[in-house]
C-alpha positions as CSV (number, residue, x, y, z in Angstrom):
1,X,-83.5,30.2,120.4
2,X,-81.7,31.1,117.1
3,X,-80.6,34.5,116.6
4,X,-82.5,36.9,114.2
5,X,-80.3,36.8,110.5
6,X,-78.8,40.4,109.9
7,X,-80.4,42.5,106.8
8,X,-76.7,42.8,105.2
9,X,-77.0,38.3,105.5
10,X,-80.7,38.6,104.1
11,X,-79.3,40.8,101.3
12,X,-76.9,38.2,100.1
13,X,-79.3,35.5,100.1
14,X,-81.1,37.9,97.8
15,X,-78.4,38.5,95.6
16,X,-77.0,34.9,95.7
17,X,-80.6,33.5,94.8
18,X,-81.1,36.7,91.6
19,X,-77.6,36.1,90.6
20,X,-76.5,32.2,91.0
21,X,-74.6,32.2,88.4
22,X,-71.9,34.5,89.2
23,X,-68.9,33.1,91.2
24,X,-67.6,35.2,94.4
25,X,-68.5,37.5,96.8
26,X,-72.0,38.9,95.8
27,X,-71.4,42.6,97.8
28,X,-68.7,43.3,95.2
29,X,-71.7,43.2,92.7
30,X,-72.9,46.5,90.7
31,X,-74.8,46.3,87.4
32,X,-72.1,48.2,85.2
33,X,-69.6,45.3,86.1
34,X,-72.1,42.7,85.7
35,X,-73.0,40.9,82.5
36,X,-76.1,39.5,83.6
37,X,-77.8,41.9,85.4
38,X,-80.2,42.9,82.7
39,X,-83.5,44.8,82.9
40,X,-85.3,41.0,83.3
41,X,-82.8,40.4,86.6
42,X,-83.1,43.9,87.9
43,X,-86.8,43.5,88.2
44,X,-86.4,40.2,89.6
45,X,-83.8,41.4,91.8
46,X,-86.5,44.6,92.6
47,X,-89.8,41.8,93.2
48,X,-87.3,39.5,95.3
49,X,-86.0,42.3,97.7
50,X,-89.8,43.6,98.4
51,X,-91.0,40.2,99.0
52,X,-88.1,39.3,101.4
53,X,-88.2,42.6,103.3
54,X,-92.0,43.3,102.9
55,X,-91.5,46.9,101.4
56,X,-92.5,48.8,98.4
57,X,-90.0,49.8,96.2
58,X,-91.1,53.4,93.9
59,X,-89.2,54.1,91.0
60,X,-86.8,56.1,92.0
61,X,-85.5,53.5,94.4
62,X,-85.5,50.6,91.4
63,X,-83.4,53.3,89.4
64,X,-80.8,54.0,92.7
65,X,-80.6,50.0,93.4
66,X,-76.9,49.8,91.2
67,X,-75.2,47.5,93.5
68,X,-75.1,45.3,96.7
69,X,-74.0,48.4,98.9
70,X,-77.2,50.8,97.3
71,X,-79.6,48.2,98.0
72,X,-78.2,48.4,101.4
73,X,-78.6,51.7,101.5
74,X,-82.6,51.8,99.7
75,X,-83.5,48.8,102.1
76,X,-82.2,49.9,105.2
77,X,-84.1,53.6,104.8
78,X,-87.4,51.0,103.5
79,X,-87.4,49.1,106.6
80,X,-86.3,51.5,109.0
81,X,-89.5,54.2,108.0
């Protein structure tokens, strides 16, 4: 029997699938230090993380989800409630 894949592991498929363009470690990721992640990619990045966790993101969680370690943070409290 496998082992279940750790939320942090399920996160960077997230970010690795949003963002496949960018070379590197994708935690190191925030949206002031990357070009890319535009209004388009952050609601991708919003619709990708609710459809891999199963949660509903409001608004103020979209506007707090700045970088790899704050969607930790907004998805851990998501799943955990």
């Amino acid at each position: 029997m496998s082992e279940p894949i750790s939320l942090t592991s399920r996160l960077e498929r997230v970010f690795r699938s949003v963002f496949h363009d960018i070379q590197g470690d994708p935690i190191t990721l925030t949206r002031l230090d990357t070009s890319i992640w535009d209004s388009a990619t952050h609601l991708f990045l919003l619709l990708s993380l609710e459809e891999e966790f199963g949660i509903v993101l409001s608004d103020a969680d979209a506007i707090d989800v700045t970088s790899f370690e704050s969607a930790v943070e907004v998805v851990c409290a998501k799943v955990e409630t």
